[in-house]
MDTraj code that builds the backbone (N, CA, C; nanometers):
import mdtraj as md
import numpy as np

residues = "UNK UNK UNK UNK UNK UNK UNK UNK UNK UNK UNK UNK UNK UNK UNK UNK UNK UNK UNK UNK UNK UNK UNK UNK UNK UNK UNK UNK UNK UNK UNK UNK UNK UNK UNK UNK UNK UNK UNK UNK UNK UNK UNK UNK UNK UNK UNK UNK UNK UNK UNK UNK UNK UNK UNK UNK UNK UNK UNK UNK UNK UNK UNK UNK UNK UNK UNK UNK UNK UNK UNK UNK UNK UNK UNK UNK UNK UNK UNK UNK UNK UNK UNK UNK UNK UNK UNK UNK UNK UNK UNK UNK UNK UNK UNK UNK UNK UNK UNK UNK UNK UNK UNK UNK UNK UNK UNK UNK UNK UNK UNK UNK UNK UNK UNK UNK UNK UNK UNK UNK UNK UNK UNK UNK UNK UNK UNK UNK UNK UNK UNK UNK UNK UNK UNK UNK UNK UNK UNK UNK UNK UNK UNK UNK UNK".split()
xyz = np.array([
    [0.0819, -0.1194, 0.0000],
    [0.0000, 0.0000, 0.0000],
    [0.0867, 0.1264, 0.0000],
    [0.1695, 0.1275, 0.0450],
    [0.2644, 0.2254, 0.0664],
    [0.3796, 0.2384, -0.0335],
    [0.3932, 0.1651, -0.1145],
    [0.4470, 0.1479, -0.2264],
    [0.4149, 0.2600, -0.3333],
    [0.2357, 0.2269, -0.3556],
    [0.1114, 0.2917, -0.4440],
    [0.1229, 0.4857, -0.4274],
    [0.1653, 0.4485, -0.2375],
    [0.1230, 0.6228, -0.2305],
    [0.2843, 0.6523, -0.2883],
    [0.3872, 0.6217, -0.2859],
    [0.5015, 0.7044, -0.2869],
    [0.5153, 0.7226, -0.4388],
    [0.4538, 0.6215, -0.5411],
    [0.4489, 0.6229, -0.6675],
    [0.3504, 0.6905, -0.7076],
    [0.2546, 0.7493, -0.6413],
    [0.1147, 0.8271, -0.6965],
    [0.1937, 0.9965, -0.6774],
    [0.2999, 0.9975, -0.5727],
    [0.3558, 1.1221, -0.5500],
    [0.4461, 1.1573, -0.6482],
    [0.5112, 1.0699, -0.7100],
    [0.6133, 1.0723, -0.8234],
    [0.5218, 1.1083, -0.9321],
    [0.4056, 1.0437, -0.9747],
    [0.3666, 1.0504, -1.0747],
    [0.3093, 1.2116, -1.0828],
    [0.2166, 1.2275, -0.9764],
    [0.2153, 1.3451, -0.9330],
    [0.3181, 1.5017, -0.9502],
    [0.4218, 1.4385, -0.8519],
    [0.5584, 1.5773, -0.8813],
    [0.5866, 1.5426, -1.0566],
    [0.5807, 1.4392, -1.1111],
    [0.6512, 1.4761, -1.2491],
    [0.5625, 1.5722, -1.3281],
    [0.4439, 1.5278, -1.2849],
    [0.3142, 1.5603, -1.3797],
    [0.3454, 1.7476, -1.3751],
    [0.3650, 1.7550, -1.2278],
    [0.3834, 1.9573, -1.2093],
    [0.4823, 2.0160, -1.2980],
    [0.5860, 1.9151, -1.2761],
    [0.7380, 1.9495, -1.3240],
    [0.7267, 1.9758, -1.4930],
    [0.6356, 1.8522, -1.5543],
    [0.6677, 1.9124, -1.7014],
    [0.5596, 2.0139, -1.7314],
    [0.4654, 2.0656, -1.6453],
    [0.3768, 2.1356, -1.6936],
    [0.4648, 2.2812, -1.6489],
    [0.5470, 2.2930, -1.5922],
    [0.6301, 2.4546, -1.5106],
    [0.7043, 2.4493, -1.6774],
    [0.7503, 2.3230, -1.6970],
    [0.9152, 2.3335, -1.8050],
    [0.8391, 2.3659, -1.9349],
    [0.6612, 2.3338, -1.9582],
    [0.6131, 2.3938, -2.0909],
    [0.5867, 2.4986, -2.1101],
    [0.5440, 2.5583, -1.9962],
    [0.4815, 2.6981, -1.9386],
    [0.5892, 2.7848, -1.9860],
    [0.6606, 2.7736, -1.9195],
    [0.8393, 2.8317, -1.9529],
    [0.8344, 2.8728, -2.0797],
    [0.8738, 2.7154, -2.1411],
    [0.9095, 2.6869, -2.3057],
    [0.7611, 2.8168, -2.3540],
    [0.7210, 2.8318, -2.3699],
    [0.5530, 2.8559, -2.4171],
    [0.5777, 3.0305, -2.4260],
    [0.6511, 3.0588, -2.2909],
    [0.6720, 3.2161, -2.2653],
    [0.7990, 3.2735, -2.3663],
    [0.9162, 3.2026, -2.3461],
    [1.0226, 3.2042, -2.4137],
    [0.9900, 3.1783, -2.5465],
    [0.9210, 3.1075, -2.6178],
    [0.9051, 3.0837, -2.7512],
    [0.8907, 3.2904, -2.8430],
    [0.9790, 3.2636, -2.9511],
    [0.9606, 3.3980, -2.9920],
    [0.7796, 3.4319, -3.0606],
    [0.7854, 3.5451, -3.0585],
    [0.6690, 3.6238, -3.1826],
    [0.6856, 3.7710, -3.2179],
    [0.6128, 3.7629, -3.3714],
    [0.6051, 3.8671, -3.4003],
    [0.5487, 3.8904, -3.5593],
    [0.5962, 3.9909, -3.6222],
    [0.4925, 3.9765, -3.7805],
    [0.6009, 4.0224, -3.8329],
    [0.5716, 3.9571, -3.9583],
    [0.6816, 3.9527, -4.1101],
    [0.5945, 4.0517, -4.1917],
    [0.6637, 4.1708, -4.2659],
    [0.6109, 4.2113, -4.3699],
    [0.6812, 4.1312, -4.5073],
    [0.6077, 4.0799, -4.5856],
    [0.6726, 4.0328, -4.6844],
    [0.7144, 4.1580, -4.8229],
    [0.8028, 4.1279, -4.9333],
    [0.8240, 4.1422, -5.0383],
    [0.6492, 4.2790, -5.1206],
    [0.5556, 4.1449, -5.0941],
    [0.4079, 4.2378, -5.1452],
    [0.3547, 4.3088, -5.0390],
    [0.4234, 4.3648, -4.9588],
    [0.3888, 4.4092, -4.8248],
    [0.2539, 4.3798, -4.7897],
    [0.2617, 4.2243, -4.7374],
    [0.1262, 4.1314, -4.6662],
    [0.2021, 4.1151, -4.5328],
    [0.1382, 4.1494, -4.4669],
    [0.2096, 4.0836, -4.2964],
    [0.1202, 3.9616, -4.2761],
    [0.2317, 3.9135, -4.1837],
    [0.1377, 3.7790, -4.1314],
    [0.2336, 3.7834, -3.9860],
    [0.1363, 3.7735, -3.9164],
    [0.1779, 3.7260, -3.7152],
    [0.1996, 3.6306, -3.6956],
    [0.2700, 3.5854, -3.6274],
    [0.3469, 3.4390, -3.6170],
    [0.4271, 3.4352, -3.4709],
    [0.3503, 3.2836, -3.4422],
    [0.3927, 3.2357, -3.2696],
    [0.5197, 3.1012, -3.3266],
    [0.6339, 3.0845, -3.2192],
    [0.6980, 2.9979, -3.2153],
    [0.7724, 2.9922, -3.3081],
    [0.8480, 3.1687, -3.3279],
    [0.9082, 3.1897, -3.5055],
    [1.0689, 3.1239, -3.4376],
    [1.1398, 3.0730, -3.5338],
    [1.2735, 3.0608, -3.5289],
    [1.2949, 3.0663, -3.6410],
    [1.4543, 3.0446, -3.6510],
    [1.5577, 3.0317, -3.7822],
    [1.5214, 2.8893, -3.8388],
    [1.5273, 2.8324, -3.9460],
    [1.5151, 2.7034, -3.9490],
    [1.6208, 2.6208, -3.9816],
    [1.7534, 2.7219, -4.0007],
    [1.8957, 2.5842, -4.0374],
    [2.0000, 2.6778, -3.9392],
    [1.9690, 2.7688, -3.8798],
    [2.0756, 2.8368, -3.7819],
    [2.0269, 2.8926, -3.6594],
    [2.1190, 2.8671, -3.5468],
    [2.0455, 2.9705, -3.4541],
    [2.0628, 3.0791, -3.4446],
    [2.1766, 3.1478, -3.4979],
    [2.1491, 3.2790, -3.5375],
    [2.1196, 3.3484, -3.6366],
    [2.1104, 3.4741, -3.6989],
    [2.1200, 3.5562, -3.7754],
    [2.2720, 3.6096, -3.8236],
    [2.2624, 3.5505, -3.9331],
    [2.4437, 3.6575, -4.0230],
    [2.4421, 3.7708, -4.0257],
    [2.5201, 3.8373, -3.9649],
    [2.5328, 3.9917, -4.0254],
    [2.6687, 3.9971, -4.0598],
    [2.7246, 4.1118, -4.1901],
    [2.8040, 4.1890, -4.2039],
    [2.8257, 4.2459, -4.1966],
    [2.9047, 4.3233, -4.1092],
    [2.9472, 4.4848, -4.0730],
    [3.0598, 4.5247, -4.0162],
    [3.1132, 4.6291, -4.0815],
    [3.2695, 4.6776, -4.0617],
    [3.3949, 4.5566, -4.1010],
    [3.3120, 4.5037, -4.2290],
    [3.4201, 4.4173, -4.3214],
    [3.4272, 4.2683, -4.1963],
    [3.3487, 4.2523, -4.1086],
    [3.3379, 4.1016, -4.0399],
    [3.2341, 4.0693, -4.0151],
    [3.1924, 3.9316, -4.0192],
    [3.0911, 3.8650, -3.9656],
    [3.0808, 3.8326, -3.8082],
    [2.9509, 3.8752, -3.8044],
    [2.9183, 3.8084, -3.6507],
    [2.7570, 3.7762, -3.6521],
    [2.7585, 3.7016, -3.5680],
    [2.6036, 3.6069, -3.5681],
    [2.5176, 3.6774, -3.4453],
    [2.3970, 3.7122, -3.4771],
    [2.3019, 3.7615, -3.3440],
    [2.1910, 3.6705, -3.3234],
    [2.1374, 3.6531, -3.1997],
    [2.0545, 3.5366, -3.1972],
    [1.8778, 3.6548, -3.2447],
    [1.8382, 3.5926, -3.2674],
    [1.7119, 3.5830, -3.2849],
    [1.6055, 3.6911, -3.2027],
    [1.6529, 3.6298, -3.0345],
    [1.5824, 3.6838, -2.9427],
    [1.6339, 3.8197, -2.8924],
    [1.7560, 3.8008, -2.9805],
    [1.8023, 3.9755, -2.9217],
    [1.7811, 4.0657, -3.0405],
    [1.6784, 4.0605, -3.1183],
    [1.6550, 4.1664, -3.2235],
    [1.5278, 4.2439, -3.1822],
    [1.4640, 4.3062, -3.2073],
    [1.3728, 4.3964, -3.2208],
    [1.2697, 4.4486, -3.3669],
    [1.3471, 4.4837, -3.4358],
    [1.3576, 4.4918, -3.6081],
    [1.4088, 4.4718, -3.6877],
    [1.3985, 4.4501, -3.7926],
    [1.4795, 4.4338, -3.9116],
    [1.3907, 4.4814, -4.0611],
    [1.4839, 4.5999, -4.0658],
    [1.4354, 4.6494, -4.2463],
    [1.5292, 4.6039, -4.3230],
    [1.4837, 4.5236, -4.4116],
    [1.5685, 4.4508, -4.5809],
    [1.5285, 4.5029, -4.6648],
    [1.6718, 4.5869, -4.7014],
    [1.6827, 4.5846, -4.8611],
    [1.7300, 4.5513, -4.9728],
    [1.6420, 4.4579, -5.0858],
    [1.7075, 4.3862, -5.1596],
    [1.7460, 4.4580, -5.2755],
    [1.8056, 4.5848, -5.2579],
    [1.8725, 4.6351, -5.4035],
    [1.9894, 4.6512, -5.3383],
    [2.0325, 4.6386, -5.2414],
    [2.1882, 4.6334, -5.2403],
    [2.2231, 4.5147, -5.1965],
    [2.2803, 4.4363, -5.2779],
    [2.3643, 4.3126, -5.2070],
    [2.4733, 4.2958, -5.2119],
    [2.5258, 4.1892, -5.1595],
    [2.6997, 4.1492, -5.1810],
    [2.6852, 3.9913, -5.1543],
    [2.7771, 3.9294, -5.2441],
    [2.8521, 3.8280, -5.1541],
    [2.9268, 3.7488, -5.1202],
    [2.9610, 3.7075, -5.0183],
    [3.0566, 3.6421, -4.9442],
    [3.0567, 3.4960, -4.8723],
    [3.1663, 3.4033, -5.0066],
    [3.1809, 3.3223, -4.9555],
    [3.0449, 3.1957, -5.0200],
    [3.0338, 3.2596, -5.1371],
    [2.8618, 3.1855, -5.1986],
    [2.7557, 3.2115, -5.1164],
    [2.7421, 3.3123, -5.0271],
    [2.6348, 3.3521, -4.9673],
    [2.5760, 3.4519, -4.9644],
    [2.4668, 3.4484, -5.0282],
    [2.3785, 3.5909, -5.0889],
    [2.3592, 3.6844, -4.9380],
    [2.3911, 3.8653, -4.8960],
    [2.3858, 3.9430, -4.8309],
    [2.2744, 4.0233, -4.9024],
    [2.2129, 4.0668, -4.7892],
    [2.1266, 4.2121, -4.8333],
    [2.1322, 4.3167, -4.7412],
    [2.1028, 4.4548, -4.8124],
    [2.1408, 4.5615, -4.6815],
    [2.0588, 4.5450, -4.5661],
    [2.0794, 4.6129, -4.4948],
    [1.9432, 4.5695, -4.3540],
    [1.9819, 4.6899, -4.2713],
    [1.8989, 4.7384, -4.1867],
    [1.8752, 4.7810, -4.1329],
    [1.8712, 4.7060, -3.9381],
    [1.9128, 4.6695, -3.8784],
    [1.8837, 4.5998, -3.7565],
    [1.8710, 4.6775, -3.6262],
    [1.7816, 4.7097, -3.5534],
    [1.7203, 4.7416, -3.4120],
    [1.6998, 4.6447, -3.3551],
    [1.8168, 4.6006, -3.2304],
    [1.7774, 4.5128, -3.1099],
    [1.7356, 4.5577, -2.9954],
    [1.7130, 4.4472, -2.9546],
    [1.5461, 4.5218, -2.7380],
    [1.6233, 4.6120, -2.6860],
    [1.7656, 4.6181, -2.7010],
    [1.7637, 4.6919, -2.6014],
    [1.8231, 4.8860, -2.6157],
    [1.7870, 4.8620, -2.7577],
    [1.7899, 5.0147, -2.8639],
    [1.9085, 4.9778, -2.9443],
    [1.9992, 4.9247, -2.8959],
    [2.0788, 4.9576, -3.0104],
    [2.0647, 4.9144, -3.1454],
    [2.1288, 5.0500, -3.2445],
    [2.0389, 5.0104, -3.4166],
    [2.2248, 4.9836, -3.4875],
    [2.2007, 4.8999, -3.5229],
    [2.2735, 4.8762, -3.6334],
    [2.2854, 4.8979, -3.7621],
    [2.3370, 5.0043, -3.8245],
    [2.2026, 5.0412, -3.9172],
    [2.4252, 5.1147, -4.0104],
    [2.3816, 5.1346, -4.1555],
    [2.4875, 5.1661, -4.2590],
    [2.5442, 5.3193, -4.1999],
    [2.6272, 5.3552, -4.2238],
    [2.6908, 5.4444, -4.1491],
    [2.6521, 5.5789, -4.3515],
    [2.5990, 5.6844, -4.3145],
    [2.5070, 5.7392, -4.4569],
    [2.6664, 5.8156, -4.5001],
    [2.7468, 5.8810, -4.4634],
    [2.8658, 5.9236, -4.4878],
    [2.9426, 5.8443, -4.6421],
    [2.9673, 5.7032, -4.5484],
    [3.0560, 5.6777, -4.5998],
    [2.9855, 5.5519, -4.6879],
    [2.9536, 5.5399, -4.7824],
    [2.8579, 5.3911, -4.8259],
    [2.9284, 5.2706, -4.9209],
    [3.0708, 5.2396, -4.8374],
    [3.1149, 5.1154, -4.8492],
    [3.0772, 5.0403, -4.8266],
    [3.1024, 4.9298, -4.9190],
    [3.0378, 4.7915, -4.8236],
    [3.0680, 4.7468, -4.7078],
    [3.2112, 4.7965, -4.6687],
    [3.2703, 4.7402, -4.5167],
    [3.1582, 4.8253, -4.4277],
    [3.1323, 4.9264, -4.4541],
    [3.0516, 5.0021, -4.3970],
    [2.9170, 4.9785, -4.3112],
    [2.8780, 4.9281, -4.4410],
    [2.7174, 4.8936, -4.4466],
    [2.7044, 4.7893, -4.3790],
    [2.6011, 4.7723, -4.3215],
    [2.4864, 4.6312, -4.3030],
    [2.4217, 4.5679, -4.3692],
    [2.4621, 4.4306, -4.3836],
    [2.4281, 4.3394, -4.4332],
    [2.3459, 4.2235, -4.4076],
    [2.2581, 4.1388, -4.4334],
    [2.1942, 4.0293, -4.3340],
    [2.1937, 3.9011, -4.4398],
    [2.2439, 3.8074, -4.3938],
    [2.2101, 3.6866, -4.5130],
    [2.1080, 3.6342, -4.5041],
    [2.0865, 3.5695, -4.6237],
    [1.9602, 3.5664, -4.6717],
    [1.9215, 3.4478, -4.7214],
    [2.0049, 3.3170, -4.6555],
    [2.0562, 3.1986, -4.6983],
    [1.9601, 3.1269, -4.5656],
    [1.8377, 3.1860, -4.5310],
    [1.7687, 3.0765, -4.4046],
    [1.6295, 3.1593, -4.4287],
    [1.5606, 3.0657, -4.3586],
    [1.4139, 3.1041, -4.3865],
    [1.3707, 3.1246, -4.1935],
    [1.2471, 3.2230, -4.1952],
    [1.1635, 3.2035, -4.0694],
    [1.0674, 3.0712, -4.0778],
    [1.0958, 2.9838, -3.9876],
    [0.9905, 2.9241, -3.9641],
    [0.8817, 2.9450, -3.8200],
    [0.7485, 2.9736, -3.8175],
    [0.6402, 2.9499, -3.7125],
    [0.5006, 2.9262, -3.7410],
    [0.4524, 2.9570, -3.6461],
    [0.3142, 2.8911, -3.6591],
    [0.2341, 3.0482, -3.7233],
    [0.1326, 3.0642, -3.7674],
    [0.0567, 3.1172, -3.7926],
    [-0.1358, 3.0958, -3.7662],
    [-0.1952, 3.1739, -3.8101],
    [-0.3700, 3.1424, -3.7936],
    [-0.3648, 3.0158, -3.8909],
    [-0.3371, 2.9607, -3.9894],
    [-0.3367, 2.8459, -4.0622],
    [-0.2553, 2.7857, -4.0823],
    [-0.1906, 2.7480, -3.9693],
    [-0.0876, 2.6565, -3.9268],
    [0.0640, 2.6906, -3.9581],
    [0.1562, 2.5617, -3.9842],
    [0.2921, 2.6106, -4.0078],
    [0.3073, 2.7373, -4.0959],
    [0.4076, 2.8114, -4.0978],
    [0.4498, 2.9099, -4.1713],
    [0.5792, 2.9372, -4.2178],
    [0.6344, 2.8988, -4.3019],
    [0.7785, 2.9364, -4.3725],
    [0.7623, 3.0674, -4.4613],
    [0.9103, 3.1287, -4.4194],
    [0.9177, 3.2282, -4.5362],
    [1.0576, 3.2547, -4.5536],
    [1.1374, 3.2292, -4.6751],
    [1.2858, 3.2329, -4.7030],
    [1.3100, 3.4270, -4.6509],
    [1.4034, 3.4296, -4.5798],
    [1.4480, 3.5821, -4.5950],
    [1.4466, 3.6787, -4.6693],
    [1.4855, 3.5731, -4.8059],
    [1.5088, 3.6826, -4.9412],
    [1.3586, 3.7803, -4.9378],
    [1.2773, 3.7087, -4.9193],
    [1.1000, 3.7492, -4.9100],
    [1.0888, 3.8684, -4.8273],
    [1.1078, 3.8595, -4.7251],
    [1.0994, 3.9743, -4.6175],
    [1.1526, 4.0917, -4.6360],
    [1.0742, 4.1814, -4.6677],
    [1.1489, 4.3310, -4.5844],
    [1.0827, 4.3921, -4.5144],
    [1.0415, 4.3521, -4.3500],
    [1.0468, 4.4003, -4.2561],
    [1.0018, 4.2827, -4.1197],
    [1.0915, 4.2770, -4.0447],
    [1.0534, 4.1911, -3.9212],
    [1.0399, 4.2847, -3.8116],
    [0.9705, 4.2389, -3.7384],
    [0.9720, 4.2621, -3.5523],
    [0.9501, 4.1381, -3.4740],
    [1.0409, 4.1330, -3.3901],
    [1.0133, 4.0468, -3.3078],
    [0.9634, 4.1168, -3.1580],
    [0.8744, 3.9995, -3.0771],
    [0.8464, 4.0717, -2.9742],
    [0.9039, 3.9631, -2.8751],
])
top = md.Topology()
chain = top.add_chain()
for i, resn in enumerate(residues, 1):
    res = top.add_residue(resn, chain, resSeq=i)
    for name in ("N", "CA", "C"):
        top.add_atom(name, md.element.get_by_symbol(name[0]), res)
traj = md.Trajectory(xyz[None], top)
């Protein structure tokens, strides 16, 4: 009998435990709306990268990767590109949470200069009619919240 209760308590504490660790997962999951190419937005829960966890950028002639959750905005523009390394760049514009903008320096409009975002991964999330993909090249304008 006492066996039953110490295993009804386990079953019990696990049962809390994965419902705290989804709750979590659920809060942390990103959102926000894509303006596309035909400027259509669409809102989207549970957006990520779908072959990287970060975002490429180019700027001041080096690469560095930003995650996802530390952006805010992103304006793409696909009339200026470059690229590097077989990997298609477009200019961008980038605002992360916590203000700082990353954004082409208007002076001087080198490419080392400028901001760049690759364009070699797609958003994937959910939407009102289910999954939602959209390659980068598509987008010019994100927010994440």
């Amino acid at each position: 009998m006492r066996r039953k209760s110490l295993q009804h308590k386990c079953t019990f504490g696990c049962r809390e435990v994965v419902c705290a660790l989804l709750s979590v997962a659920m809060q942390c999951a990103l959102s926000g709306s894509i303006v596309d190419r035909g400027r259509f937005e669409t809102k989207m829960t549970a957006m990520r990268l779908e072959n990287r966890e970060a975002l490429k950028v180019y700027h001041g002639g080096s690469k560095r990767d930003i995650p996802l959750k530390l952006v805010n905005t992103i304006i793409i523009d696909p009339s200026n590109t470059i690229t590097i390394d077989n990997e298609l760049y477009f200019s961008a514009d980038i605002t992360l949470k916590d203000g700082t903008r990353i954004k082409s320096l208007e002076k001087d409009q080198t490419a080392s200069t400028k901001v760049f975002l690759s364009v070699q991964d797609a958003l994937v999330g959910k939407n009102d009619d289910g999954r939602f993909v959209i390659g980068l090249e598509d987008v010019s304008r994100l927010t994440v919240r």
